[in-house]
C-alpha positions as CSV (number, residue, x, y, z in Angstrom):
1,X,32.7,124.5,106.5
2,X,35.8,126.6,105.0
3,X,35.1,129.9,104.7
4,X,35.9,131.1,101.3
5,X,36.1,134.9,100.2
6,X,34.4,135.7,96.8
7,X,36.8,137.8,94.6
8,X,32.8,139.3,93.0
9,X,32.9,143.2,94.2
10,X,29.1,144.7,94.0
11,X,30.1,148.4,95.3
12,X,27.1,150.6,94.5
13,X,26.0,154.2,94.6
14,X,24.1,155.4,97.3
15,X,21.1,155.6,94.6
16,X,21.8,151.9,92.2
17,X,20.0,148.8,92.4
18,X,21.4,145.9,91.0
19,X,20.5,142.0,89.7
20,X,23.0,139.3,90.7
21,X,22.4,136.3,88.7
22,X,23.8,132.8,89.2
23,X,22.8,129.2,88.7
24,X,21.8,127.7,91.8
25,X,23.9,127.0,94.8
26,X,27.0,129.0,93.9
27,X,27.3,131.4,96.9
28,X,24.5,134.4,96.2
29,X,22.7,134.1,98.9
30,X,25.8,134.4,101.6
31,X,28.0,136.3,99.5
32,X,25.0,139.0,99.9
33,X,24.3,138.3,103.4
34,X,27.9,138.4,104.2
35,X,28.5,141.6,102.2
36,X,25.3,143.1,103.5
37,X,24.5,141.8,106.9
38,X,22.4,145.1,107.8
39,X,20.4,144.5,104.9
40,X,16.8,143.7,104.4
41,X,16.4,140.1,103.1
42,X,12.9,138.9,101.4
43,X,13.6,135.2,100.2
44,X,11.3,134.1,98.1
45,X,12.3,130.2,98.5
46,X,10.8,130.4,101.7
47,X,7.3,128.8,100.8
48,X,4.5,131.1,103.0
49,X,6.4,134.4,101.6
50,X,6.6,133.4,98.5
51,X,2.3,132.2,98.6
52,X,1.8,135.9,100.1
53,X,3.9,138.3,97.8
54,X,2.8,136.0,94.8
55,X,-1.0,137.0,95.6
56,X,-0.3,140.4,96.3
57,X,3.3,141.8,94.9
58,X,1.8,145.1,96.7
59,X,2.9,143.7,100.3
60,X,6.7,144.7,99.2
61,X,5.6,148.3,99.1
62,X,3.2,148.4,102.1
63,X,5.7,146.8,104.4
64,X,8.7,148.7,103.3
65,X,6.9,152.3,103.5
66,X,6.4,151.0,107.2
67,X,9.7,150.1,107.9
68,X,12.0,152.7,109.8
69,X,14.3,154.4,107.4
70,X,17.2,153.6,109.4
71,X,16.3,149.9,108.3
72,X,16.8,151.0,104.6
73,X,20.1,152.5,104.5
74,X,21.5,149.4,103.0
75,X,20.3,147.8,99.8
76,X,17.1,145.7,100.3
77,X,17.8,142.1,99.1
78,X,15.0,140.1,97.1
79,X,16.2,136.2,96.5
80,X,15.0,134.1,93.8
81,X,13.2,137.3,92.5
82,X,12.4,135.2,89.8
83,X,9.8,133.0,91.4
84,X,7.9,136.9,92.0
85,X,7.9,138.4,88.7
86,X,4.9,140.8,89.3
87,X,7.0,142.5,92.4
88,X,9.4,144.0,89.7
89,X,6.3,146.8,89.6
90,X,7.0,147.6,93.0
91,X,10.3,147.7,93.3
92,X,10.4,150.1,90.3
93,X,7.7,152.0,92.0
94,X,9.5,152.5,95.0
95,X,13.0,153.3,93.2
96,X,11.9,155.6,91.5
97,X,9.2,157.3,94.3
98,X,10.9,156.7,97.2
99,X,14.6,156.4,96.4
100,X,15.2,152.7,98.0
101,X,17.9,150.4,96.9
102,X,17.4,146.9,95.9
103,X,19.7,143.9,95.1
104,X,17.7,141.0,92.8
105,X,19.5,137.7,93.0
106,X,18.1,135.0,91.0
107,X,19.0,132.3,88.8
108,X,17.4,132.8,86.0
109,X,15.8,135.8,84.1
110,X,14.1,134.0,81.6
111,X,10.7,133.8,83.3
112,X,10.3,137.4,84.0
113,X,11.1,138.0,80.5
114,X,8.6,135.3,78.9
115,X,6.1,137.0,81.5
116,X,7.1,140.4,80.0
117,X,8.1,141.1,84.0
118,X,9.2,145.0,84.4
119,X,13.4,144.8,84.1
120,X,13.2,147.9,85.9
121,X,14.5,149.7,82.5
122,X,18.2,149.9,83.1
123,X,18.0,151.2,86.3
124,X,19.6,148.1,88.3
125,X,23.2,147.2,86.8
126,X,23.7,143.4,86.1
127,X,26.1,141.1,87.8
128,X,27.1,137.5,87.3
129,X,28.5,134.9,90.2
130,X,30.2,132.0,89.0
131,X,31.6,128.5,90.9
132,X,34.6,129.0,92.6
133,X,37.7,130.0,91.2
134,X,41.4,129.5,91.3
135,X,41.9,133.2,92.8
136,X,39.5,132.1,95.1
137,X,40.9,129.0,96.8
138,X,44.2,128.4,98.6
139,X,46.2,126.0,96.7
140,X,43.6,124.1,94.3
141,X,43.2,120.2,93.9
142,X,43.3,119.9,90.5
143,X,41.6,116.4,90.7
144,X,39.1,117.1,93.5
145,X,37.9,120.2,91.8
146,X,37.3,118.4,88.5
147,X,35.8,115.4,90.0
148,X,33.7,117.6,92.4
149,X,33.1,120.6,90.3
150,X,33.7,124.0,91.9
151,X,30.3,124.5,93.4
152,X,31.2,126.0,96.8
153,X,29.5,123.0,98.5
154,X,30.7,120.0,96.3
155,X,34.4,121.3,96.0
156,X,34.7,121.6,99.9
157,X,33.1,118.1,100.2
158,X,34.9,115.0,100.4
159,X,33.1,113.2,98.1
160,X,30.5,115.0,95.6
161,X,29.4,112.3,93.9
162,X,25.7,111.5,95.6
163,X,25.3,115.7,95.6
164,X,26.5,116.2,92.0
165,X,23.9,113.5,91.3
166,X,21.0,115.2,92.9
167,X,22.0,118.6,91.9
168,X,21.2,117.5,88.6
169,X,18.3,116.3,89.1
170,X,17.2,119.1,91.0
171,X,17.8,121.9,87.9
172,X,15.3,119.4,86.0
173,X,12.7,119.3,88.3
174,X,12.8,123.1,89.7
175,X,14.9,125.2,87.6
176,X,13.4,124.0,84.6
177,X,9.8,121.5,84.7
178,X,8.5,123.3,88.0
179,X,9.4,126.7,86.2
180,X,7.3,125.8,83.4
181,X,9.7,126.6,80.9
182,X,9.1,123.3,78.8
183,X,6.6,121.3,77.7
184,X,8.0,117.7,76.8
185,X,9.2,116.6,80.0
186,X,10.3,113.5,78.8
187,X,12.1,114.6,75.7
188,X,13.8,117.4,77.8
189,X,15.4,114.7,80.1
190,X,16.5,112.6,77.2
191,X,18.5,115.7,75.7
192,X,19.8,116.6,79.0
193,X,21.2,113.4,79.3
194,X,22.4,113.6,75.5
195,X,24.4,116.5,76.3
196,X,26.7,115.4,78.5
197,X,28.1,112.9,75.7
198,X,28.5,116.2,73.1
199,X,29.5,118.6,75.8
200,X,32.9,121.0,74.8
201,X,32.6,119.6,71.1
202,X,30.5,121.1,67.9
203,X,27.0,121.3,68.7
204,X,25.2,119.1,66.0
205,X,21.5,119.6,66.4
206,X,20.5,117.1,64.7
207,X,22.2,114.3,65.7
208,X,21.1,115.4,68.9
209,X,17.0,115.5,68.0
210,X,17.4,112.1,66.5
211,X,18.5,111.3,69.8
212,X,15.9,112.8,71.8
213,X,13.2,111.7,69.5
214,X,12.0,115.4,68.5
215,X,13.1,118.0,65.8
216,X,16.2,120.4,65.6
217,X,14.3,123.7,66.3
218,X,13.5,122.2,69.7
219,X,17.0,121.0,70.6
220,X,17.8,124.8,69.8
221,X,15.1,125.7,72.2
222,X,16.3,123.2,75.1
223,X,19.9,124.8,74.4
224,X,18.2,128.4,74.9
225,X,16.6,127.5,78.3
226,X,20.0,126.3,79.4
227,X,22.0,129.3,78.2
228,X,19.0,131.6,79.6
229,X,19.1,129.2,82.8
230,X,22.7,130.4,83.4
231,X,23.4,126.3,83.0
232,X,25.5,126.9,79.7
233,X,27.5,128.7,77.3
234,X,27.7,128.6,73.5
235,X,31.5,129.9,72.5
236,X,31.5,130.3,68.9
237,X,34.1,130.1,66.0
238,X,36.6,132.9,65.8
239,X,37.2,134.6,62.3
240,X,37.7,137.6,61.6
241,X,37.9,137.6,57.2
242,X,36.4,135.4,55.2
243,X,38.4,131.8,55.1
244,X,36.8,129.1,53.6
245,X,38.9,126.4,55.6
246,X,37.8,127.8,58.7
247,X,34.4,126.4,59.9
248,X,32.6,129.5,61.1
249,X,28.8,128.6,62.3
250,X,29.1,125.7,64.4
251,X,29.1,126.3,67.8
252,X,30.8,124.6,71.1
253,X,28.7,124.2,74.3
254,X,29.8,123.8,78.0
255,X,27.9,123.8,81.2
256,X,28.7,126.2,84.0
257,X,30.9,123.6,85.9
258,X,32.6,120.9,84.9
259,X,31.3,118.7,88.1
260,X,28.2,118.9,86.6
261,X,29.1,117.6,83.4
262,X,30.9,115.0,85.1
263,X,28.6,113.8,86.9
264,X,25.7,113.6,83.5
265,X,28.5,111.1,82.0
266,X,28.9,109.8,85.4
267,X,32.9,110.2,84.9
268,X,35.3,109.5,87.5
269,X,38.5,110.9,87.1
270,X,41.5,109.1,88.8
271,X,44.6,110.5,87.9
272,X,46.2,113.2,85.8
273,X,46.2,111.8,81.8
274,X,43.9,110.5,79.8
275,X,40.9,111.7,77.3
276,X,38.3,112.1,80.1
277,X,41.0,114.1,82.2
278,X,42.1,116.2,79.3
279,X,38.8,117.1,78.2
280,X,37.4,118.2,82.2
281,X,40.9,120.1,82.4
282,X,39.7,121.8,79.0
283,X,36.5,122.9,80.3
284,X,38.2,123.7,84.2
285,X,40.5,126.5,81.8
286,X,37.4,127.5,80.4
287,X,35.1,128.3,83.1
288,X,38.6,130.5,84.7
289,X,38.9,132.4,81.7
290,X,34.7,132.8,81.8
291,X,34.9,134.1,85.1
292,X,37.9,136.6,84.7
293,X,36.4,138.1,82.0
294,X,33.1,138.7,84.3
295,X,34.8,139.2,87.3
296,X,37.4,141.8,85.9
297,X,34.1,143.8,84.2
298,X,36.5,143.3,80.5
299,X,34.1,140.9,78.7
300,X,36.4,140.0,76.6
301,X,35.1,137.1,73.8
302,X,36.3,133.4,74.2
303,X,35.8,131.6,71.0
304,X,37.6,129.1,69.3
305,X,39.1,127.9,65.9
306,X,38.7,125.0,63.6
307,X,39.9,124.5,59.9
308,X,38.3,121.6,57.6
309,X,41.7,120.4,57.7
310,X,41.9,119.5,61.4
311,X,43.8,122.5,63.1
312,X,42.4,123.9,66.3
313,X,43.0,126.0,68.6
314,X,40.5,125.8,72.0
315,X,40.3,129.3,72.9
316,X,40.8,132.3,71.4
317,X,40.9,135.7,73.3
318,X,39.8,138.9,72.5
319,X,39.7,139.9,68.5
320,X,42.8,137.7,68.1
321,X,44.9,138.5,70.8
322,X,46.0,135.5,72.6
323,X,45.4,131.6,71.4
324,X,45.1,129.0,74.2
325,X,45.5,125.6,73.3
326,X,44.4,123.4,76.7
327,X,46.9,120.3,76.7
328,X,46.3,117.3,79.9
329,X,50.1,116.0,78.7
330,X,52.9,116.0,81.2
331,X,54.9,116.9,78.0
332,X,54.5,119.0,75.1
333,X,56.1,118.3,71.4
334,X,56.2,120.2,68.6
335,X,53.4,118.1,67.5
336,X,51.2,119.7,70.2
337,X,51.8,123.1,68.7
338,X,49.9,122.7,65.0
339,X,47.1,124.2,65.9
340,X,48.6,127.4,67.4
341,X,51.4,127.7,64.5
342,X,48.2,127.9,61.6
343,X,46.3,130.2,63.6
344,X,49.6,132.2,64.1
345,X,50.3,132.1,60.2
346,X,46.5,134.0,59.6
347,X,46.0,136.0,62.7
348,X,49.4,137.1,64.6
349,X,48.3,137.1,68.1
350,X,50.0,138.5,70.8
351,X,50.7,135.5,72.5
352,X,50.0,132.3,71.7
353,X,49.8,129.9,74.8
354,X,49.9,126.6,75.7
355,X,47.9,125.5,79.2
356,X,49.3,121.8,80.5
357,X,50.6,119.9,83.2
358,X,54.7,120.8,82.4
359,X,56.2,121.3,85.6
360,X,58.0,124.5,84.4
361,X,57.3,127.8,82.1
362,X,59.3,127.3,78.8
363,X,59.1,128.7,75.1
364,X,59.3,126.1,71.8
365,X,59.3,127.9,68.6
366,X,58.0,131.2,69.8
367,X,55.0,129.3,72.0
368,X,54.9,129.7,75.9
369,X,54.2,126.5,77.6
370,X,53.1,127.9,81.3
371,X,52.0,125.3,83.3
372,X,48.2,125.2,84.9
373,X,48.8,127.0,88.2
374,X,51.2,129.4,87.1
375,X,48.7,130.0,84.1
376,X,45.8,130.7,85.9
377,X,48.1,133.1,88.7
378,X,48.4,135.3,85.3
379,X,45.4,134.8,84.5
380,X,44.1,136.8,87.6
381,X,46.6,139.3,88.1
382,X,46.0,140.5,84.7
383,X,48.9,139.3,82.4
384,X,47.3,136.8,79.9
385,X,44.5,139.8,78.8
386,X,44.6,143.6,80.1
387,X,41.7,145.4,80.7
């Protein structure tokens, strides 16, 4: 398999702990074996540890206090510390008594915090890995990494489709019904399948219940164990005054990678145009702007902007400061540009952008047309949004 480096730095002080959280399968476990191959490594997905430090979380503590200190100058690494909660006590115990490091990876806090598991109180900084990235890969297949996603092992494979399919499958049956987070197994499938058809538009809730056959406070529920699941993001409306055009409490939803939603619609994406490619190429610009703002530690909003009237614009940076419209088209008209011109007419970003297929960088009306690759080079090397 390629070897890929991960752009994600974790540098800590010789006295911080820290959780790493990810969905499932996008590099944790060897970016922190890789990064810390003297390190201790307790992974809990390994069925006869996980049995032992679930019946007694104190067997962290007694084996560690007889490990030989030169064992412990590295972080000790816990994997799906999730699946554990009650060994959060121990680790706290012995940060705070006997000055060990820890790194928590998991994909998913939401159990410890429904078990009211010990967070450890501040004392372990957070830090997010995402799929792969364009900064991250030599030279990028556009189609390949929308058709395959940009999970490490489904963008280096040559054809995804019978893992994407599983994957899926798999974050219903472990991430979610073997975690006990929901009851209603059946009605949780049905919206999981439901949301793939409204994925990257406004969330309606209760078209979605209908759907599912159960009510609207639940659908907000299943989209909470997604979000908390580190499967999803809600990016809400921009507005920064009151405008009663502007649609302002109706959110968008996309999944962590856009193989993933691909493969729920089971879409097959042949060539460069059309609505299925333009809306994957959408959500492929917005898990890259996602991950910079993670990555670069600026956490910088991404919302977006709707009037009752019609004009959009698909991301908005910042408090205002840059508007990204995502375009599929080979060419741009002035026809393209409606959205950004109305949100330039209220707002006055700093730049206003849009993303496409162009073959060249040009400016229409005051609007920078960059195409994708050169986009996303900016992106990373910090022109679109400074720190």
């Amino acid at each position: 398999m390629t070897h890929i480096y991960r752009i994600l730095d974790i540098n800590l002080p010789g006295d911080q702990s820290a959780f790493l959280w990810g969905a499932r399968k996008v590099g944790k476990t060897t970016f922190l074996r890789e990064r810390f191959p003297r390190s201790l490594v307790f992974d809990f997905l390994q069925t006869d540890l996980f049995l032992d430090f679930s019946k007694r979380p104190a067997l962290l503590r007694e084996r560690l206090l007889a490990t030989d200190q030169s064992s412990l100058k590295e972080p000790v690494i816990l994997d799906e510390v999730q699946k554990v909660p009650g060994i959060l006590d121990e680790v706290h115990w012995l940060i705070e008594n006997k000055g060990l490091q820890f790194l928590l990876c998991g994909s998913s806090a939401r159990k410890l915090r429904r078990g009211q598991a010990n967070l450890l109180g501040g004392r372990a900084w957070r830090f997010e890995m995402m799929p792969l990235v364009f900064a991250e890969i030599e030279d990028m297949d556009l189609l390949k990494a929308l058709n395959n996603g940009l999970i490490p092992v489904h963008y280096l494979a040559r054809d995804a489709r019978r893992s994407l399919r599983a994957y899926t499958g798999e974050y219903l049956k472990e991430e979610v019904f073997a975690e006990g987070l929901i009851r209603n197994i059946p009605a949780f499938t049905r919206f999981f399948d439901a949301l793939g058809y409204s994925h990257g538009e406004l969330t309606n809730y209760s078209n979605i219940a209908r759907e599912c056959g159960v009510d609207s406070k639940t659908v907000r529920e299943y989209y909470g164990i997604l979000v908390d699941t580190l499967v999803g993001r809600f990016v809400e409306p921009f507005s920064r005054r009151s405008n009663r055009q502007v649609i302002t409490r109706t959110p968008k939803f996309y999944l962590f990678d856009v193989g993933v939603a691909g493969a729920l619609t089971h879409r097959v994406i042949a060539e460069e145009r059309g609505e299925d490619f333009g809306k994957a190429f959408e959500h492929l610009i917005f898990m890259e702007l996602t991950a910079n703002s993670i990555y670069r530690e600026i956490d910088y909003d991404i919302r977006f902007w709707r009037t009752k009237s019609g004009a959009e614009v698909d991301f908005v940076l910042g408090d205002g400061e840059v508007a990204i419209e995502v375009k599929g088209s080979q060419r741009i008209d002035r026809r393209d540009l409606r959205g950004l011109k109305a949100f330039e007419e209220s707002f006055s970003p700093r730049a206003s952008i849009v993303v496409c297929n162009e073959p060249e960088e040009r400016i229409l009306e005051g609007i920078r047309i960059i195409p994708w690759r050169r986009f996303l080079h900016q992106l990373w090397d910090g022109s679109i949004i400074k720190g």
